[in-house]
N, C-alpha and C positions, 0 to 999 in steps of 0.2 A: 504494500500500500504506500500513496506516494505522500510525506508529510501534508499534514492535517490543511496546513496554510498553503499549500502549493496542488498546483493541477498534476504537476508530474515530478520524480526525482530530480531527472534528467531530463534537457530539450539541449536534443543537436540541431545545431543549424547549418546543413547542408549532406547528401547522401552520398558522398564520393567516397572512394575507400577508407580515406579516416574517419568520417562521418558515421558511414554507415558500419563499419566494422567496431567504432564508440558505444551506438548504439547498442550491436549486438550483444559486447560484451557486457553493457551496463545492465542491459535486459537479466544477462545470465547468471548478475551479480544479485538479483534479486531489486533494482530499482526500476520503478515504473518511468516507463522512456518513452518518448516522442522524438521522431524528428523530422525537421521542415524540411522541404523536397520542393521548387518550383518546376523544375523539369518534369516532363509525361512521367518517365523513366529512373530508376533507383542507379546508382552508379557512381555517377559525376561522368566528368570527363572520360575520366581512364575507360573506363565500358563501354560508354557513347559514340566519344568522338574522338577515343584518344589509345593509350595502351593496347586494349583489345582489337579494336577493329585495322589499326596499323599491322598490327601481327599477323591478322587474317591476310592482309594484301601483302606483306611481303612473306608469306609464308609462299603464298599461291603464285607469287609470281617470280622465288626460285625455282619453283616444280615447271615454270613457264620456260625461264632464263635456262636449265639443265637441258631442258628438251631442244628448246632452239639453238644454242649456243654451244651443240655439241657433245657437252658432257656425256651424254645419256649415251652415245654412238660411239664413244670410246669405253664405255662400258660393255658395249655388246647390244645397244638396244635402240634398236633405227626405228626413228618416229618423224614424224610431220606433223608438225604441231598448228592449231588453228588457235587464237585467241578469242574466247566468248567474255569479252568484259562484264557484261551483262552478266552471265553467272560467277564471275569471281565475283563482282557486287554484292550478288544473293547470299554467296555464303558467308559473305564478312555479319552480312545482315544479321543473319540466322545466327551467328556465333554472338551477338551482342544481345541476341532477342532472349535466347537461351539463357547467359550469362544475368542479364538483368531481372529478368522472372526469377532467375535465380535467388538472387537478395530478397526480392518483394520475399518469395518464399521464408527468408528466411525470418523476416519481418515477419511475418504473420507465426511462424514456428515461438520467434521466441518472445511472442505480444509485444513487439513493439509498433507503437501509434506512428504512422504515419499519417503528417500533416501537410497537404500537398498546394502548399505555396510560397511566395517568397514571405520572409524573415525579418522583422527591423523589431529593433530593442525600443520598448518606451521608458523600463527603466531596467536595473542588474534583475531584476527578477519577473520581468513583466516583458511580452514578447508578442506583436501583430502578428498573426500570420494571414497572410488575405483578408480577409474582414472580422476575423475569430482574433481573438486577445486571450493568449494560456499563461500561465505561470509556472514555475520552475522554480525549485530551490538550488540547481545550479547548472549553466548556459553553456552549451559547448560553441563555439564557433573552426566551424570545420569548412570553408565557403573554396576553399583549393585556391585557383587560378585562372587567370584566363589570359588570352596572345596579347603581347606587348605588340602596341599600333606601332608601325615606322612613321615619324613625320612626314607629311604631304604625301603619304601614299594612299589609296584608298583600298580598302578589301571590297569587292563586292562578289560574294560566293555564287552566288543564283548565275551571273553572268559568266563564273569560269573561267576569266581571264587575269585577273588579277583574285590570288587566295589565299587564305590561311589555312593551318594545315586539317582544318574540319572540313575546308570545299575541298584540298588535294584529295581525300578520299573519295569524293565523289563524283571526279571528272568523266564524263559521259564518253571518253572517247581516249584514247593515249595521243596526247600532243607533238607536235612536232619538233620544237623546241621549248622546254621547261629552263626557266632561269631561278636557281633555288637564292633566296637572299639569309644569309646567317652559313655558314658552316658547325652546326651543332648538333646535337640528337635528332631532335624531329627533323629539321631539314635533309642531311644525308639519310636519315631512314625513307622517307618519304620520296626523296631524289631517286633513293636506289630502285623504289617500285618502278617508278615512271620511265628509269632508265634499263632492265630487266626487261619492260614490256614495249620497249622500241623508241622510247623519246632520246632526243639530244640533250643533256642535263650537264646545264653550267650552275656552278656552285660560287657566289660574291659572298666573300668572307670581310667584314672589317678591319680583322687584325691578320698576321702576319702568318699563321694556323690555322688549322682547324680542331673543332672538341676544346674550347677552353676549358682549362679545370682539370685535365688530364694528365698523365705520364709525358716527359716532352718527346722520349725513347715512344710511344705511342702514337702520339700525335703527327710524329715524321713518318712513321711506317703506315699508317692511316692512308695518310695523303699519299702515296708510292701505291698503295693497292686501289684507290678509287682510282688515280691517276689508268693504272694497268685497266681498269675496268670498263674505261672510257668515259667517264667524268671529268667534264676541265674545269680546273681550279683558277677561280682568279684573288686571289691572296690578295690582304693588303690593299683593300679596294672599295671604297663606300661607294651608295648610290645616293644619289642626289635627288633625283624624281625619278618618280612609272606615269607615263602618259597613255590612254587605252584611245585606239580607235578602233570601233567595232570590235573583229576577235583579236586582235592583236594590241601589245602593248611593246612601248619603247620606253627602255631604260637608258638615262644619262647616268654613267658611272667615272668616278676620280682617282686615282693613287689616293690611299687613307693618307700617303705623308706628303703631300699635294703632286701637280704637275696639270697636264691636258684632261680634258674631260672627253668620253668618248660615248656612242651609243650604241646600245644591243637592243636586238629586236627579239620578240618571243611570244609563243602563241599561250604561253601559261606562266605568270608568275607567283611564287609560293613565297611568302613573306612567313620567315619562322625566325625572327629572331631575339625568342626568348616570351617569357610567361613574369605575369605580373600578380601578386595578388587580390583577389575579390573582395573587398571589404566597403566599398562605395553602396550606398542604399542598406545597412546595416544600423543605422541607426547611432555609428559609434559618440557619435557625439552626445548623443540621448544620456549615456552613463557615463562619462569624463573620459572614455578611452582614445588615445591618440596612439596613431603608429609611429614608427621611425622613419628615417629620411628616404626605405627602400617604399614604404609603404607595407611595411610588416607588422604586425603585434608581435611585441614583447612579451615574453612568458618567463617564469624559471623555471628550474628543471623537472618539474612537478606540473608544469604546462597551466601553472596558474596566470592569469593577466593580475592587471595592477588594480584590476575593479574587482571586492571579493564576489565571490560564489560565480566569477565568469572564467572560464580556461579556452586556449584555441591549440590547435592541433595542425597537421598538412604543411599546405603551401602558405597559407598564410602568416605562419611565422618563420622566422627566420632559418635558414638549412636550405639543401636541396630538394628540389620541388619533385619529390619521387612518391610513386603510390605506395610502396613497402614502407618506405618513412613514414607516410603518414598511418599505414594501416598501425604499427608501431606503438605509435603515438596515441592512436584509436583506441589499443587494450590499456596500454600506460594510463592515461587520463581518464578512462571509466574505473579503474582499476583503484585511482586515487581515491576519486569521489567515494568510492564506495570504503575507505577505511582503509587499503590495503598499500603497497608497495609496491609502485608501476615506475618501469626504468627505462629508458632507451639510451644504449649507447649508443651516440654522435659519431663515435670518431669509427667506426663498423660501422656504416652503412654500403653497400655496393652498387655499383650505378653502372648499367648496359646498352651500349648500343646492338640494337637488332639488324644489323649490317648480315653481309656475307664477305667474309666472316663479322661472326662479331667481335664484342669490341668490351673488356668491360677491367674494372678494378674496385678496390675497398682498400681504403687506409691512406697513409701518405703518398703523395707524388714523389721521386728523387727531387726533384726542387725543393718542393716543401719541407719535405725532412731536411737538406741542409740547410735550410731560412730559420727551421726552428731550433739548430744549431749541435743539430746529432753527426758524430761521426759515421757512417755507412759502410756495409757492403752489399754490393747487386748480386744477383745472380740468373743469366738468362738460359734459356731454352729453345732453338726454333723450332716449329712445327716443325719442320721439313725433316728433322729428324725422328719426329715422333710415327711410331712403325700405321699407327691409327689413321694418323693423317694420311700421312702416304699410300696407305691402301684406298681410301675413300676419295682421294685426288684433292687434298683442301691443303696446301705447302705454305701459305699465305699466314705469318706472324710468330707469335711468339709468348713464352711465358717472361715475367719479371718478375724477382721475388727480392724486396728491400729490406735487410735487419740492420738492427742498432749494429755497429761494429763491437762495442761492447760487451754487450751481453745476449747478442747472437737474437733476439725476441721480435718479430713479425712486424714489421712499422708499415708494411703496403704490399700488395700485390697488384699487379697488371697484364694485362694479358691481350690477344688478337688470337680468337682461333673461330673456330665453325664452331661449336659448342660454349664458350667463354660465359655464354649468359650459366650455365648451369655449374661450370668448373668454376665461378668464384664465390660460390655458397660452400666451399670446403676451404676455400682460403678464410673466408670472413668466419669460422666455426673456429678454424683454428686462431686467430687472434680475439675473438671474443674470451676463449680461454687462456690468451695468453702465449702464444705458442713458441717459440722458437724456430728457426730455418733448420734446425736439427731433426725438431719431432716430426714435421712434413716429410723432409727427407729419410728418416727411418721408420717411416709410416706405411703397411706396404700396399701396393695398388695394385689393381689388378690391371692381368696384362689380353691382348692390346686394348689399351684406350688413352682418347686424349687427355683426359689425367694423369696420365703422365710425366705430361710434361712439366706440369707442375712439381712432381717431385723432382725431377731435374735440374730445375730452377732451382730450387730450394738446394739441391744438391752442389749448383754449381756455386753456390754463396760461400761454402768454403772449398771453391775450385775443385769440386769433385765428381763432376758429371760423369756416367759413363759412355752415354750414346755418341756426344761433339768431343 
């Protein structure tokens, strides 16, 4: 029962993986829970228009890219491949349709109230949602994120020509030239579909890179395999304006460190560069809460804000704008409210590019770590030695494994392989406990796979590979 003075324990406000996985657990904590939802659909982003349904199209459209491009005929298996857009479409649908009933399900399993509209505070304990006013003895704000606008450019998704990465999904047609703007996650995931299913895809990076935030040993070889891929990188390069006429649009782009200005034409442009916090129409002003200069809430590590009985979760506070972070954070913060000991550690979280290959790491950068003033040792591994790869035809990257020089204890992994999304949930295991480049390496793995080469890595940190 939810205290006497209040409608509910808990009210989250918004359904995206931290939200909604808040809820669930608060539910399972024994607190009567609500939470606001304006979207048709339970999710947020990640389900909708974001995580899931990207993985649907690039899933489908290496099984596209293997067939056409060869692969498959050096395996032994000659095909002709036709592209039905229209059914890869259908199944991204279908995988979000699934996914999302999913959660409602789970909402109803574990009686949590869904309140299905937008959300503004009238005070810490007092909450509009559509025309209904609930109360709450304490507020989650879980609202994620949403695409950072580029000055003077305009999205408009319905028309296709100029988008954000929720129209890229939905492009009617594989374009002929795509100009992706950002060099960062969504952009090369999303490049890579359109580039797979037969587009020309230029990639205008601002800085000097791609993947900021990354390994820079990563970030170079990144760029060498999209390169290989047929991706041209134009580095180092802002854009000034997108001008549409009809289906086409023209981009004026600059040297980021000045020079001549030039233009590129393109029958699709994807403006991905970067996510912004959702907190605008929230009401925050109603209870004294003000964000920070990123436009984040402040929390402490208990994911409380500065206004009592309100906590926020996800993207909107500060950290990497990732859905396991926030789901994370989801059990952490119901976890509190309800009496108990809910923790996430920050410095483990792991972050994935869905490339081919992909792309992923947890923990310190080499940069990083000597900025924070550790002595180091690396230890790498390339695919191309790993006997997995080589049988499956994927030679492309490599493991990295960073410890203190000191005392030998896990400060980062990094990695590029086909598998990499899944191979660094045993890197982030072993430093959540602590681990050493010793215990990895005398850890035994089984053989062939591309875990491997992980141990290798770890092996070669004190120069003792055996495969290079």
């Amino acid at each position: 029962m939810a205290d006497q003075t209040y409608d509910y324990d808990v009210l989250i406000i918004g359904a995206g993986p931290g939200g909604y996985v808040a809820a669930i657990r608060a539910a399972q904590l024994g607190l009567k829970t609500a939470c606001a939802e304006s979207r048709e659909t339970l999710g947020g982003t990640c389900l909708n228009v974001g995580c899931i349904p990207s993985k649907a199209m690039l899933h489908a459209s290496e099984y596209f890219e293997a067939a056409a491009g060869g692969m498959m005929a050096k395996l032994g298996i000659k095909v002709s491949p036709e592209l039905d857009l229209d059914t890869m479409h259908g199944q991204r649908r279908d995988a979000v349709k699934q996914l999302t009933g999913g959660v409602e399900f789970l909402f109803k399993k574990n009686k949590v109230t869904w309140l299905k509209d937008r959300a503004s505070f009238v005070d810490a304990h007092t909450v509009k949602v559509g025309g209904e006013t609930v109360t709450a003895k304490n507020v989650v704000i879980a609202t994620g994120s949403s695409v950072t606008p580029l000055p003077g450019v305009e999205v408009d998704n319905a028309k296709g020509v100029v988008v954000d990465s929720t129209g890229a999904l939905e492009l009617p047609a594989v374009p002929k030239k795509m100009v992706v703007i950002g060099g960062g996650v969504i952009g090369l995931e999303l490049g890579s579909v359109w580039r797979r299913l037969g587009a020309e895809v230029i990639v205008v990076e601002y800085l000097d890179q791609l993947l900021p935030g990354m390994d820079g040993d990563v970030r170079k070889e990144a760029a060498k395999i999209f390169k290989k891929q047929g991706m041209e990188l134009k580095l180092g390069t802002k854009v000034t304006g997108v001008s549409v006429k009809g289906k086409k649009a023209t981009l004026t782009l600059e040297p980021a460190a000045g020079g001549d200005a030039e233009t590129l034409e393109a029958d699709c442009v994807l403006v991905s560069i970067g996510r912004r916090p959702n907190t605008e129409g929230l009401g925050l002003e109603n209870i004294g809460l003000e964000t920070n200069q990123r436009g984040q809430i402040e929390t402490g590590e208990d994911f409380r804000t500065a206004v009592d009985g309100v906590w926020a979760i996800g993207d909107v506070i500060p950290g990497p704008m990732l859905a396991h972070k926030a789901e994370d954070e989801g059990i952490a913060v119901a976890e509190n409210i309800a009496g108990q000991t809910g923790i996430v550690n920050h410095n483990v979280i792991p972050s994935v590019v869905y490339t081919m290959p992909e792309i992923a790491g947890v923990g310190l950068t080499e940069e990083a770590a000597k900025e924070k003033g550790y002595a180091i040792k690396a230890g790498k591994f390339p695919m191309l030695a790993n006997s997995r790869a080589k049988t499956n035809h994927e030679p492309d990257g490599f493991v990295k494994v960073i410890a203190d020089a000191n005392t030998d204890r896990v400060l980062g992994v990094w990695m590029i392989a086909s598998v990499a999304g899944t191979m660094i949930a045993q890197a982030a295991q072993a430093m959540e406990f602590g681990a050493t480049s010793e215990d990895i390496a005398y850890t035994c793995h089984a053989h062939p796979t591309h875990a491997e080469a992980l141990k290798e890595a770890a092996m070669a940190v004190q120069g003792k590979p055996i495969h290079i």
